[in-house]
N, C-alpha and C positions, 0 to 999 in steps of 0.2 A: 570438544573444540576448545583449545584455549580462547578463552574468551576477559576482556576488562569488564566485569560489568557494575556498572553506575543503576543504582537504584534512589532515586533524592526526592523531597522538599516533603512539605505536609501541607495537609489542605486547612487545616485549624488558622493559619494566615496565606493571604494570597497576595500578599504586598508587591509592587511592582521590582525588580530586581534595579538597582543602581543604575547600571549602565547602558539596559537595552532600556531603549526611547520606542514609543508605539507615535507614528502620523495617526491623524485621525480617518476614520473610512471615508472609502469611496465606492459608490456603486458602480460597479463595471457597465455591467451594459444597462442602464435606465427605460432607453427606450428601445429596448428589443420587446417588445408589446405582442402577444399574437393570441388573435381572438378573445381582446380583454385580458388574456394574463399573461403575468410575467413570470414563469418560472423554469427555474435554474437550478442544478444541481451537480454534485459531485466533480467539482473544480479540480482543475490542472495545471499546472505553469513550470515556466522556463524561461530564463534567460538568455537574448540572442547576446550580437553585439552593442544592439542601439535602445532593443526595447525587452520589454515583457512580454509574454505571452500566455492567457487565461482560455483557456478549453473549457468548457461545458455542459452536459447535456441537458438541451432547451426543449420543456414542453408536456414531461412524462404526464401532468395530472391536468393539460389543456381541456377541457371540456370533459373530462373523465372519459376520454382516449386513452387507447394504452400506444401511443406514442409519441418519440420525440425525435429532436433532430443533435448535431452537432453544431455548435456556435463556438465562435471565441472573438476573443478581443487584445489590441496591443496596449499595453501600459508604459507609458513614460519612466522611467527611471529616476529618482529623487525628488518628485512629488507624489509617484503614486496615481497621476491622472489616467483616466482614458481616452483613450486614441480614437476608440471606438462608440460609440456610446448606443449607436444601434446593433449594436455586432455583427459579426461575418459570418454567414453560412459557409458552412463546409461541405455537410453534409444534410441533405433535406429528401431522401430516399425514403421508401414507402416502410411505415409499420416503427419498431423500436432501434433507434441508436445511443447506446449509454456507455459509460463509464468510460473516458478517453481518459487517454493519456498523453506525455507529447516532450520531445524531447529536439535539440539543436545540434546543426553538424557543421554550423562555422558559416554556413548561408543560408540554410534554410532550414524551420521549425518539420518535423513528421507528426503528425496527429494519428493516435489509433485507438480503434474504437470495437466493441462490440457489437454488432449490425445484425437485427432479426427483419429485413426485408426481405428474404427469401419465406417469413411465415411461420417456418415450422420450428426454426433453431439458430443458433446465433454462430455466426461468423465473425472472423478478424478483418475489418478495414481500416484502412488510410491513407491519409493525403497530405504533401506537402502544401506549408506556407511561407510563404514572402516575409521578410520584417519590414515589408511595406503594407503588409496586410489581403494579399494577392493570392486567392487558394489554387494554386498550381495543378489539381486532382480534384475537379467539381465532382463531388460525392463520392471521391474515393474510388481506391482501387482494395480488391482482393489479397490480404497479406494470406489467408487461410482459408478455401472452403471446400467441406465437406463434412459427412454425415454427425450428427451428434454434435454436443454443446464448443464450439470455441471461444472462450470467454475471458474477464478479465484483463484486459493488456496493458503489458507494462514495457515503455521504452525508453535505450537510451546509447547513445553513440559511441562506437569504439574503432579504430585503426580502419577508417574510411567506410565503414556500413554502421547501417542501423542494426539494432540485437529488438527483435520485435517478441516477448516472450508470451505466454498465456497456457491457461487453465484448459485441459483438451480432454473430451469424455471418452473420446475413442478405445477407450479402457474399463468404460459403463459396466458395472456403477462407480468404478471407484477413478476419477481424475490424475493425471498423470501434467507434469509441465513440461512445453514443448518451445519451441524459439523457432526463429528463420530471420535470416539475412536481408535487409532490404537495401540498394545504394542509393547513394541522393538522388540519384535521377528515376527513384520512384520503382526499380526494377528488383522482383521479389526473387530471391538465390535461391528458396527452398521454399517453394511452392506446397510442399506437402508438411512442411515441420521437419524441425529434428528435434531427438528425446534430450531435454537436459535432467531428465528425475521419472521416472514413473514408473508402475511395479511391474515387479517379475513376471513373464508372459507365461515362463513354467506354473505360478504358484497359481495364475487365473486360471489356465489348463486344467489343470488337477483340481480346482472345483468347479469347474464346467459341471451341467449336468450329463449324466451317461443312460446310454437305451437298458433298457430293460425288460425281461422276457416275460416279466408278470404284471399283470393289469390289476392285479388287487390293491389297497393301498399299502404304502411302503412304510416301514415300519420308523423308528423313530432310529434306530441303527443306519438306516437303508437310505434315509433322508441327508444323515450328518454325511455319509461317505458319499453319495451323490449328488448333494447340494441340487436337489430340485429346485428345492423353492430359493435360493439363496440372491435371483433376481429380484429386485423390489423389496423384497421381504428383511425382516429383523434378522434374519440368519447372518447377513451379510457382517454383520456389527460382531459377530463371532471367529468371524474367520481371520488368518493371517494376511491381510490385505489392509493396503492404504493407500489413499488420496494425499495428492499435492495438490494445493489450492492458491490462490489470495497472491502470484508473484508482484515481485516490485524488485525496482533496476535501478543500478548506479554503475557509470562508467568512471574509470580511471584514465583515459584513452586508448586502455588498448585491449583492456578487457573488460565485459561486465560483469557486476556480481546480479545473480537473482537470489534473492531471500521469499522463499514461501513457506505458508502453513503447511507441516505435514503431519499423517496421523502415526503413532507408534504403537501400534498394536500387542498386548502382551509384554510391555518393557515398561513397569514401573505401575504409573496410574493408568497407561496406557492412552493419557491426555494428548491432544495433539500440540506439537512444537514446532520449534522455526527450522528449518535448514537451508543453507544458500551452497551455489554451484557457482564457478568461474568461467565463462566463456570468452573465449579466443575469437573479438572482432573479425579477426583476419581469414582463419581458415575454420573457424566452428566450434575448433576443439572444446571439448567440456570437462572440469576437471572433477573427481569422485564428490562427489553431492555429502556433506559431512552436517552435522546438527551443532546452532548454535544459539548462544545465550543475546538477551538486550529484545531488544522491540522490532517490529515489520518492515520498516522504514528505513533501508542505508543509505548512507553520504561518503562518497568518498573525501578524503580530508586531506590528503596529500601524500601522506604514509602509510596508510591503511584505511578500512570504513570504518564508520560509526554508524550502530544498531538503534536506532534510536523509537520510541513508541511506549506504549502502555506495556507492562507486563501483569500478569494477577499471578499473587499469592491465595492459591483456593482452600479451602477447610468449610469449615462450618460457617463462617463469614467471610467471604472471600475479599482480599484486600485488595485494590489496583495499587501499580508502581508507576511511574512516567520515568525513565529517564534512558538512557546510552549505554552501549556494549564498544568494545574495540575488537574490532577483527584484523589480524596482519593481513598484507596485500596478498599475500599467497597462503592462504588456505590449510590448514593443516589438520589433522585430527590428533586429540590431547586429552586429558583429563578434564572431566567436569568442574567448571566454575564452585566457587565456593558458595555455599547456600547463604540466600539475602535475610536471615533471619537471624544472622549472627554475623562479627565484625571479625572479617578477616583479615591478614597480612599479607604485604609481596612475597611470593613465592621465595625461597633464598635462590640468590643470583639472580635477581632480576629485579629492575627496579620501576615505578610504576609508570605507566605508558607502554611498557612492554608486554606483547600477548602474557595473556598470565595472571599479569598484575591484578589489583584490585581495590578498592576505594571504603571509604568508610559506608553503611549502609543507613539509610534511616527510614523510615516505612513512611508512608504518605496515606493523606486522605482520612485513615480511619474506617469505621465502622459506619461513613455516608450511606452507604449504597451497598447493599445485597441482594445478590442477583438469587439468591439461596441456595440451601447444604450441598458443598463438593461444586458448587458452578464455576464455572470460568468467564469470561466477556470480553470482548474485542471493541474497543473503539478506535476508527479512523484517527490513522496519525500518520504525520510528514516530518522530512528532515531535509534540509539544506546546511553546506558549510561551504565558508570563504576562504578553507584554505589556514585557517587562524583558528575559526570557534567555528562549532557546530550548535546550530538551533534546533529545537525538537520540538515541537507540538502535536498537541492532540484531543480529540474532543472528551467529555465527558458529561457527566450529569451524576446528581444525586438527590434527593430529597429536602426539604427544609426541617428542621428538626419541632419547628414550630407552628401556627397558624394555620393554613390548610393543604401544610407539608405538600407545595405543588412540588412538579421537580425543576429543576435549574440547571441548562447547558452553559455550557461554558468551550472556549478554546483556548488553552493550556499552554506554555511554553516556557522553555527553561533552554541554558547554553551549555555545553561543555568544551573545557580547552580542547581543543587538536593540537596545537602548537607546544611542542614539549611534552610537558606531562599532562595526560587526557584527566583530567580533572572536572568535577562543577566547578561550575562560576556563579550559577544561580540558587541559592537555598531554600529560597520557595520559589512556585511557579510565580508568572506574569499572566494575569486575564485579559485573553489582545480582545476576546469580544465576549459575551453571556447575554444571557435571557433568560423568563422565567415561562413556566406553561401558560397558557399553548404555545406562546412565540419560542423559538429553536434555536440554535446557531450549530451548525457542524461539519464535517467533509472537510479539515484544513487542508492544504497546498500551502509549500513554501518553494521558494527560488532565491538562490543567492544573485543579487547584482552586482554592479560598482562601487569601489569605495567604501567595502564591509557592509552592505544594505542588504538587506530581503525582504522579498514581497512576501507577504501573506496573507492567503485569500481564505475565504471559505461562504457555503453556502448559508442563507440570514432566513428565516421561513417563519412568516409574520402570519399570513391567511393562506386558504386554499390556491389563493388567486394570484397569492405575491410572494416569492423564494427569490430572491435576486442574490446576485454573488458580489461579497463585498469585498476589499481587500484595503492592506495598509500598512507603509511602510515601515518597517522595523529597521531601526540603528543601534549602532552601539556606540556610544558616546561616552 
């Protein structure tokens, strides 16, 4: 994949960048209270016309229940207030509802979620909202159910439908990502999914297990070509198979990109990487699914996305990266990005902003944090852009090098142009929130607003009993 990719800042200073201003927080929903606690996790948001909007799932460690429900709340625009302070149920259906997501179609916010009230295994729901704060779908409707895991969802609007995408097991053990059409009026296109990535149904075939006419046990020959045990078992980590995991959606208006985790079995470290797919709001279409450079996280920017997230450089001390990829608006498969370990040039004939191109590199962070030899690590990251700059964030943590080396989260953020040439803007990150242990800070959410603003939120986890979601206006000034 041609890809820009921006690798930036170092963690030795975390000085506030010039021109992005951090509001001071605010707690979204204060008194959303329920049975003594308040907690809150894995925040979401969007931008209507008039307001914000913060998704949540409210309640997962209530009494040491394993359930929670869906909440959210509306956020004022240029102070960052809430609208809501007890927040709005969405969804309050029996057993576990988590990880929403939630995107805007010009009148009304889509909320959707993972939903384990059927008990056994998790489905796709969701429900519209009002930007008057009105849940149009009390507890949601069915974007997805049936057997085996539906999980993860990630939404966002193109050429008059919703693109509702997620992690689908139906290909147990190994995960495949699936989509389906929803319109505003709440009405699901594809009821059953359609495939935007998932493997070969030949290649699972052929290691199905096969009958056999002898009951003694099977040799160590007789295992590999049959793949007995290859269910549940380590075997599975052998074979030419892989999982699409972890999607995330950005619309351009007429199509969306999904970017997910995938694994690449036999190709290289054999590490898992990103790959994103194009889908066609209108009638479905999905364009060949191609592997790309930069972080979890796109934003369209006007002319193309931006990959924006953590990357790790892995070895013997694995290093995190935080910054932006450039993907052109249509997709193309290319030559591998130039390795972030050395300072590369614009391709000839092309100049930089253009797929291809490429930016100075500088490694970040250091030798904080090792997750140890050959590891890799993911932390939650978000990206919004106005159309001008692209913001990135993303959580992390490392050690104290001192004292009684507790560890320290942090929420991370840095800009790149979009406008003209995709460049930094920030040389070291901006700390919009941190904390030391036990207290946490992590899960960011961003939404572009009005007037170059963005919200950004994330979840604040002080005691068992108190996680609330903060958020707080970012400008560039």
């Amino acid at each position: 994949m041609r890809a820009l990719v921006l690798l930036l800042a170092s963690f030795g200073s975390m000085a506030a960048a010039a021109e992005l201003v951090v509001g001071e927080p605010v707690t979204i929903a204060p008194e959303c209270v329920r049975d003594g606690a308040l907690v809150q996790a894995t925040p979401a948001a969007a931008f209507g016309k008039k307001v914000y909007l913060i998704v949540w799932s409210d309640g997962s460690r209530m009494l040491g229940k394993e359930t929670a429900d869906i909440y959210c709340a509306r956020v004022e625009p240029g102070t960052g207030n809430s609208l809501d302070p007890k927040g709005i149920v969405v969804c309050k259906a029996e057993n576990l509802q988590s990880r929403p997501a939630v995107a805007f179609d010009g009148t009304n916010f889509l909320v959707a979620w993972e939903d384990l009230r059927n008990g056994m295994d998790h489905d796709i729901y969701a429900a519209r909202v009002s930007e008057e704060g009105k849940v149009l779908d009390s507890d949601g409707f069915p974007v997805v159910k049936r057997a085996n895991n539906q999980a993860w969802p990630a939404v966002a609007f193109a050429a008059g439908n919703y693109i509702v995408a997620w992690m689908d097991a139906r290909q147990y053990p190994v995960y495949g990502i699936y989509f389906a059409r929803v319109t505003p009026e709440g009405k699901v296109l594809d009821p059953e999914g359609l495939p935007a990535d998932v493997e070969d149904a030949a290649k699972i075939a052929k290691l199905k297990p096969v009958a056999r006419d002898s009951v003694a046990e099977p040799s160590a020959a007789e295992r590999r070509a049959t793949t007995e045990t290859w269910m549940g078992d380590k075997d599975y980590w052998w074979q030419p198979l892989a999982s699409r995991t972890c999607p995330a959606a950005s619309s351009n208006g007429t199509s969306v990109l999904l970017v997910y985790t995938k694994e690449y079995p036999f190709a290289g470290s054999g590490r898992p990487g990103l790959a994103a797919t194009l889908i066609r709001g209108a009638d479905a279409s999905v364009s060949q699914p191609v592997k790309v450079a930069g972080g979890p996280s796109p934003a369209w920017t006007g002319k193309g996305w931006a990959l924006g997230g953590p990357a790790w450089q892995s070895g013997w001390t694995p290093t995190p990266f935080l910054g932006a990829a450039f993907l052109p608006e249509t997709p193309v498969e290319a030559k591998e990005s130039a390795s972030p370990t050395r300072k590369p040039s614009a391709p000839e004939g092309r100049t930089p902003g253009d797929a291809g191109a490429t930016v100075d590199v500088v490694k970040m962070f250091g030798g904080g944090y090792n997750v140890g030899k050959g590891s890799t690590a993911s932390f939650p990251s978000a990206a919004a852009s106005n159309g001008r700059n692209t913001i990135v964030a993303m959580q992390y943590a490392w050690r104290e090098k001192s004292g009684d080396k507790r560890p320290v989260f942090a929420i991370l953020a840095l800009r790149v142009s979009t406008e003209g040439e995709f460049k930094l803007l920030d040389p070291t990150p901006l700390t919009i929130a941190s904390a030391t242990s036990p207290q946490s800070v992590g899960h960011p959410a961003i939404a572009a607003g009005p007037k170059g603003e963005y919200l950004l939120a994330c979840q604040s986890d002080s005691d068992v009993a108190k996680c609330p979601i903060i958020a707080r206006i970012v400008r560039e000034e």
